[in-house]
N, C-alpha and C positions, 0 to 999 in steps of 0.2 A: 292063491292065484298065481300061475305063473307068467314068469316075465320074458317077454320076447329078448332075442339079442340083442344086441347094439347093431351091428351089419345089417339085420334085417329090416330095423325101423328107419336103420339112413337110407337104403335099399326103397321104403315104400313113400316114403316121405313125398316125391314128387307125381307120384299116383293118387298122394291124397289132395296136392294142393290143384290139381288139372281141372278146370274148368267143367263145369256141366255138360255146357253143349259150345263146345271151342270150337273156331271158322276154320273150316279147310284149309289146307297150304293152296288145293286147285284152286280156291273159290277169290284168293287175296292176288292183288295184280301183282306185285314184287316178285311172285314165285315163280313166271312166267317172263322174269326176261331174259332168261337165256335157254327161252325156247327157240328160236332160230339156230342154235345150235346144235338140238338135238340131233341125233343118228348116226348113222354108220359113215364114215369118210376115210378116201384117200387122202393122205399127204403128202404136197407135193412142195420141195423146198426149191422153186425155176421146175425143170422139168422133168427132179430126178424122186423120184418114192420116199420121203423120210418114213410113210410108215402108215399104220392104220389106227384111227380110234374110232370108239364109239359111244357114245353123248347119252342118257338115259338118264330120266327122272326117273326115284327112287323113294320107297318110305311115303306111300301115298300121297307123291308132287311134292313133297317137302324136304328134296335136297335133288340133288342132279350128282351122276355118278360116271366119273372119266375111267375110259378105259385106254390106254396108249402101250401102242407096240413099236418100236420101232424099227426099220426095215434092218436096219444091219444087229437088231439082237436089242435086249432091253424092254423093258418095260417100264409103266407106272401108273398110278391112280391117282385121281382127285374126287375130293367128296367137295363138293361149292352146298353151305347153307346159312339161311337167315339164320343171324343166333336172335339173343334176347332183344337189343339194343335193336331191330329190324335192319341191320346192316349183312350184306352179302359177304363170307368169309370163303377162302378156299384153304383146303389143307393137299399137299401134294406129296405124296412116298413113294420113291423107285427101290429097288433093291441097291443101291449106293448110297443106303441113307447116313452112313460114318461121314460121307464125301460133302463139302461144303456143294450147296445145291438140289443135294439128295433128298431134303424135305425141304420144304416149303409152305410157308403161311402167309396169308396174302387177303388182304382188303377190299373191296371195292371200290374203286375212285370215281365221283363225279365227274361226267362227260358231258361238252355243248351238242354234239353229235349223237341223236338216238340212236343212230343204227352201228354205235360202237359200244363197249364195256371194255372196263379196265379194273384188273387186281394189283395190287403192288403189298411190298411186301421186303424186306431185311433176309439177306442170306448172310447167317455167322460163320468167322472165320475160325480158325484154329487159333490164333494169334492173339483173339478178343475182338480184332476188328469186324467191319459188317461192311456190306454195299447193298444198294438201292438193287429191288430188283424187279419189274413189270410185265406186264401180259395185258395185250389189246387185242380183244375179239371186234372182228368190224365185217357186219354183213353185207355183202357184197350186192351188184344188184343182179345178178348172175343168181344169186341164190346160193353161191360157196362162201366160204367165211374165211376171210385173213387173219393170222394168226402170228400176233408180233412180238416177240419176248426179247425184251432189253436190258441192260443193266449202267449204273450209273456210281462210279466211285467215288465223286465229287458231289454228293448230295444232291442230285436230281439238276447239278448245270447243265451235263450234258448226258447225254443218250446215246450208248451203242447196243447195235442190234446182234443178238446174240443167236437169235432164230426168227426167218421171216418166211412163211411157208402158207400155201393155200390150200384148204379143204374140200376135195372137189366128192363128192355121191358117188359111189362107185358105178359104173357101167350095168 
């Protein structure tokens, strides 16, 4: 008899543990709160272009896929998904990913407020140290989405705004 590899068996291992008939991502409510966010958007930081993204559930409803350009050059992606624990994770990479900021991973924090979310999440320094660092999506009643990116070096005392910009549908 021959014996498979070792890569191959670690490789099929969660093919074999997958459920029969496993629930949708569409079908479960959690996977749908950051649909208000989806599509195509200007961004406007007051009333100057930061830039464009565009919002897109991915992997059959079971993850949402950021696409960010920014007007003066740049780019970056995030992937937002439920991992195992049922909690919302986001993973963020520009091409400055050496640059403290350049990735990011980030949480989702309980909000009194339905029609906001929030990630937060440790940016490391070269030094060893770390600072606090946040993102509040808050849907407007306009139908555009506020977009609040903070950070906090005093462990979450206080809050400055590091990006505060609105996402308006394009024309």
């Amino acid at each position: 008899m021959r014996k498979l590899p070792m890569m191959l068996l670690l490789i099929s291992l969660p093919v074999l543990a997958q459920d029969a008939d496993p629930a949708k991502c569409t079908d479960l409510e959690e996977y749908g709160q950051l649909d208000f966010w989806l599509g195509e958007w200007n961004v406007y930081a007051g009333d100057e272009l930061a830039g464009t993204n565009r919002i897109e559930k991915t992997l059959s409803g079971c993850a949402v896929l950021e696409h960010w350009k920014g007007a003066a050059g740049g780019e970056g992606k995030s992937l937002f998904f439920v991992n195992g624990d049922g909690i919302w994770k986001q993973v963020w990479v520009t091409e400055w990913a050496t640059q403290p900021g350049g990735v990011k991973e980030k949480t989702w924090q309980a909000m009194d407020d339905p029609s906001q979310v929030r990630f937060q999440g440790r940016i490391p320094l070269p030094d060893g140290g770390s600072y606090l660092d946040r993102t509040t999506l808050t849907k407007l009643p306009s139908g555009e989405v506020r977009q609040l990116i903070e950070f906090s070096r005093d462990e979450g005392t206080t809050w400055r705004a590091g990006f505060d910009a609105t996402y308006r549908r394009p024309d």
